[in-house]
N, C-alpha and C positions, 0 to 999 in steps of 0.2 A: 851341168845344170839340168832341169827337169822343167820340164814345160807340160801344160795341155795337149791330148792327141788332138790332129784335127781331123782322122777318119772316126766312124761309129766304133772305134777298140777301144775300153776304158784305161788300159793300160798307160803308163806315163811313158811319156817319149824320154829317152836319156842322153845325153850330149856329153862325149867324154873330149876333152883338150890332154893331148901328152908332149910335155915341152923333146924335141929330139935335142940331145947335144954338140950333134955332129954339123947341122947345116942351121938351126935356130927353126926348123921347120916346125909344125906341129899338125897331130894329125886327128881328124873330126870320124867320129864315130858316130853313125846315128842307129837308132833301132829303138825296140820293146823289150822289157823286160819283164819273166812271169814268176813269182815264186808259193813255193805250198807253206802252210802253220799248219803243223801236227798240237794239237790241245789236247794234253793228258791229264787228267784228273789228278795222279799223286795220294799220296800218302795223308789225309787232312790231319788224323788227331788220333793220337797215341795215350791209353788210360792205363794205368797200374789200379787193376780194381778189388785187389787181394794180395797182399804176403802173409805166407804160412811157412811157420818154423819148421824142420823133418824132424821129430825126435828119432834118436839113435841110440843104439846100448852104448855101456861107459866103453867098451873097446872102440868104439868107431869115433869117439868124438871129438876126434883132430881136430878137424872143422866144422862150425856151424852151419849146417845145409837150409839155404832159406828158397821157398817156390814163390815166384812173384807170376801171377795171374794178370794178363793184358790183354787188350783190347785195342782195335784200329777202327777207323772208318776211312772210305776213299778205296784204294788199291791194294791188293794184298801184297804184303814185304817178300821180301826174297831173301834178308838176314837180316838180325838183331844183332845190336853190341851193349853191354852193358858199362858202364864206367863208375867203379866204388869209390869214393873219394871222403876224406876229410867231412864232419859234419857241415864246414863255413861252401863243402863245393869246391875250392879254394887248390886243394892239392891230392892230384888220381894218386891212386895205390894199386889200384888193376884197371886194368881192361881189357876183355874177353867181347869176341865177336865169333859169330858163327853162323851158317847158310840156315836158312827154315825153306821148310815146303807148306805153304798154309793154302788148304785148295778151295774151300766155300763161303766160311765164316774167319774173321780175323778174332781167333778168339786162341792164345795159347799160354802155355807155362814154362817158365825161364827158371832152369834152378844154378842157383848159386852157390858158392862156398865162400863163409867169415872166417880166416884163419884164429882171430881171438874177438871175444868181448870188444863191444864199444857202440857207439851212434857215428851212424856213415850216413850220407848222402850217395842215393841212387841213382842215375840215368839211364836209363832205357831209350835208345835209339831203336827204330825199327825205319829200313830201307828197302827201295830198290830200285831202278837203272835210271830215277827221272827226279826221283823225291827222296824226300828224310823227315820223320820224326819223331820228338821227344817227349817223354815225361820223366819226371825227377818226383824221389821223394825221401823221406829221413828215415832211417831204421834204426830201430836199437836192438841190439845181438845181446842175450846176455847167458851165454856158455851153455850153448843146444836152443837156448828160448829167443823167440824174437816179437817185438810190441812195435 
């Protein structure tokens, strides 16, 4: 139970009861209890505020290289993961995550690779030890080009 102190400490008095099994006794605890809240700010909001296709010569063009350009506000991340999936979101086909060092401005570039043609749905996580967040967005890859 917790009661009112009755000296000037604003702290709440604490009453612990613990049944013993042995003898049916029980044993009264009394005191103060202090604790700290650390308040971290986090990660508020994650922007995809550019994707630029890399054009490549016809030898390199395995893959589609796409630079998605982002932006944070709040805390700076300590790693991004990206997640490609299915245009419906619906079902990943990658996911790649990796550490960043971002030291003033949240402001960086994420390159990716499309193995072929099509419209994915993006997600951009950007984290670190307290927060996470997202933005998602559609792309359409269409062999080196992306819209």
């Amino acid at each position: 139970t917790t009661g009112p102190s009755s000296d000037s400490d604003s702290s709440p008095a604490v009453e612990s009861v613990e049944d013993n099994p042995d003898g049916g006794c029980h044993i009264y605890r009394n005191g103060y209890y202090g604790s700290r809240i650390a308040v971290v700010e986090g990660i508020l909001e994650v922007n995809i505020i550019q994707m630029t296709s890399i054009q490549m010569t016809e030898s390199q063009a395995e893959n589609s290289l796409v630079d998605f350009v982002v932006t944070c506000q709040g805390s700076l991340p300590t790693d991004v993961c990206t997640v490609v999936s299915d245009p419906t979101c619906q079902v990943s086909k990658s996911v790649v995550c990796d550490p960043i060092v971002v030291t003033d401005e949240c402001l960086l570039t994420i390159r990716r690779a499309f193995e072929e043609p099509g419209t994915y749905c993006i997600n951009i996580t950007l984290g670190d030890d307290t927060s996470q967040a997202l933005a998602s967005a559609l792309i359409s890859v269409n062999g080196g080009e992306s819209t």
